[in-house]
C-alpha positions as CSV (number, residue, x, y, z in Angstrom):
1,X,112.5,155.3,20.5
2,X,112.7,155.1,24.0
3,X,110.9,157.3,27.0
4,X,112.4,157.9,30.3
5,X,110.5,158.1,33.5
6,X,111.1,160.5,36.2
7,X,113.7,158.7,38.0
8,X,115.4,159.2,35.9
9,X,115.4,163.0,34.9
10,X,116.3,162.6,38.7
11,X,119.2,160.7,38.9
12,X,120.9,163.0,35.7
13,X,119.7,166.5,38.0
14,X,120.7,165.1,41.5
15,X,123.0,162.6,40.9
16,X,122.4,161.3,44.8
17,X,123.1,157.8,43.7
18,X,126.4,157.4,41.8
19,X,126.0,154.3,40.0
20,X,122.4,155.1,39.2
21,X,123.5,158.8,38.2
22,X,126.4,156.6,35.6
23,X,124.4,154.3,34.2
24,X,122.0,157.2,33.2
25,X,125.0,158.9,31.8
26,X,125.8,156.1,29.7
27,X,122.1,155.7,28.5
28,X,122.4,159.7,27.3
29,X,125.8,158.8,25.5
30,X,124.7,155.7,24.4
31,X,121.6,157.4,22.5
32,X,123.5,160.3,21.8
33,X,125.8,158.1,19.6
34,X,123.4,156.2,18.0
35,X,121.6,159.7,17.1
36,X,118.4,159.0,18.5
37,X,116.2,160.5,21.1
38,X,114.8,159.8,24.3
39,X,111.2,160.6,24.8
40,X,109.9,162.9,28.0
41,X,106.2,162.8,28.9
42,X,104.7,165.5,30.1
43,X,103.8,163.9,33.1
44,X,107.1,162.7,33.9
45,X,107.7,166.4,34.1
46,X,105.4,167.1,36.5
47,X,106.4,164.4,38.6
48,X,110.3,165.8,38.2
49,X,108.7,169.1,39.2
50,X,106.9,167.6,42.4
51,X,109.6,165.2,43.3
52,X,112.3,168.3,43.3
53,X,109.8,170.0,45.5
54,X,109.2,168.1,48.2
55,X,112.0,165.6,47.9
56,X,115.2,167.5,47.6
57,X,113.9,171.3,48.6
58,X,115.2,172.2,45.5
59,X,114.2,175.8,44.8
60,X,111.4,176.9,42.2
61,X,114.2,179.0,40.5
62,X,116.7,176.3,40.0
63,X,114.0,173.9,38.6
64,X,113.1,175.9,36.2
65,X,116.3,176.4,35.2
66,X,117.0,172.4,35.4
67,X,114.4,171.9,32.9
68,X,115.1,175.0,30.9
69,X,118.6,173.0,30.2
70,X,116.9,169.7,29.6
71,X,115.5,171.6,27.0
72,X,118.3,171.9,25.3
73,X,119.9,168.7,25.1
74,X,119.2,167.3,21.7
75,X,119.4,163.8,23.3
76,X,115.9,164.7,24.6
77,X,112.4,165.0,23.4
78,X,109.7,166.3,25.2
79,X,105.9,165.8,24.9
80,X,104.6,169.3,24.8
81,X,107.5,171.0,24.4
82,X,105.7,174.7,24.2
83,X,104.0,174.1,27.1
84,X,107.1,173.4,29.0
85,X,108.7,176.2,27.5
86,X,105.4,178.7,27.9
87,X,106.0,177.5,32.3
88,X,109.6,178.5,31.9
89,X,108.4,181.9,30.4
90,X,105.4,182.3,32.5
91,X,107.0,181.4,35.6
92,X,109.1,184.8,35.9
93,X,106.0,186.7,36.4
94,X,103.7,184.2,37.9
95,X,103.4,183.3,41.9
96,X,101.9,180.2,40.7
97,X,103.4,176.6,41.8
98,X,105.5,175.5,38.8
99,X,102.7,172.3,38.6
100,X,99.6,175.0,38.5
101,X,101.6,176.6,35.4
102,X,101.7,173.2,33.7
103,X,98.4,172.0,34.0
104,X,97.5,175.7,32.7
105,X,99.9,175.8,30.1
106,X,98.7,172.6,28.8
107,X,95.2,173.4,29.8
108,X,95.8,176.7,27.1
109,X,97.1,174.4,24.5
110,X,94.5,172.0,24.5
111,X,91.9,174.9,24.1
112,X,90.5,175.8,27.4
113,X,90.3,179.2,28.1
114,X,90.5,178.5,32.5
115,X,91.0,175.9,34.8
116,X,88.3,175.1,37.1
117,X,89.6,174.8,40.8
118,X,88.9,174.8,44.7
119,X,92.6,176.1,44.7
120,X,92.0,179.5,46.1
121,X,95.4,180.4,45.8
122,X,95.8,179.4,41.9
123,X,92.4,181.1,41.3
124,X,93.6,184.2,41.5
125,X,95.7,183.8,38.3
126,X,94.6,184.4,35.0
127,X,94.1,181.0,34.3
128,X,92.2,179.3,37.0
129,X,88.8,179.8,38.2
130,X,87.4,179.4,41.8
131,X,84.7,177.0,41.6
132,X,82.1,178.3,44.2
């Protein structure tokens, strides 16, 4: 099995460089056809998530979505996969930044009942606490 790195999950979403954006495609069909997988690491989803951000001002919203379809592709598999899918579910009722709901998520998965931060902003969710 192979993994893919962030750029590119990138290159698939934004498709800002054509020939980069095809030879992606062909990867996907390729693996597609030979029924196997592709392997996402959870940190190559936080880096899609930051790199969506602050990159390509691409809207909290619309990356959740993005990864919500991701999902679904059976061409992919992800590292975590319920915590990704506990951020897309969380992320409707949370004011948290979509990176602060994955390290929580995965945080909650791995047993820890909190996340211990300076983040004063995070810290007033349910699953951080302001270190003071």
């Amino acid at each position: 099995m192979k993994a893919v790195d962030t750029n590119i999950l990138i290159r698939f979403l934004v498709r800002d460089d054509r020939k980069q954006a095809d030879l992606v495609y062909r990867e996907l069909k390729k693996t597609e056809n030979d029924r196997g997988v592709l392997f996402v690491p959870l940190l190559v989803v936080l880096e899609t998530i930051w790199v969506l951000e602050s990159v390509y001002d691409v809207s909290k919203k619309e990356i959740i979505e993005a990864i919500d379809d991701l999902l679904l592709m059976p061409v992919f598999e992800f590292e975590a996969q319920g915590v990704i899918s506990g951020v897309i579910q969380s992320e409707r009722d949370s004011k948290l930044d979509l990176s602060d709901l994955l390290i929580a998520h995965s945080a909650n998965v791995s047993g820890c009942n909190t996340v211990v931060t300076f983040d004063k902003k995070a810290s007033k969710s349910e699953y951080f606490e302001l270190l003071k």
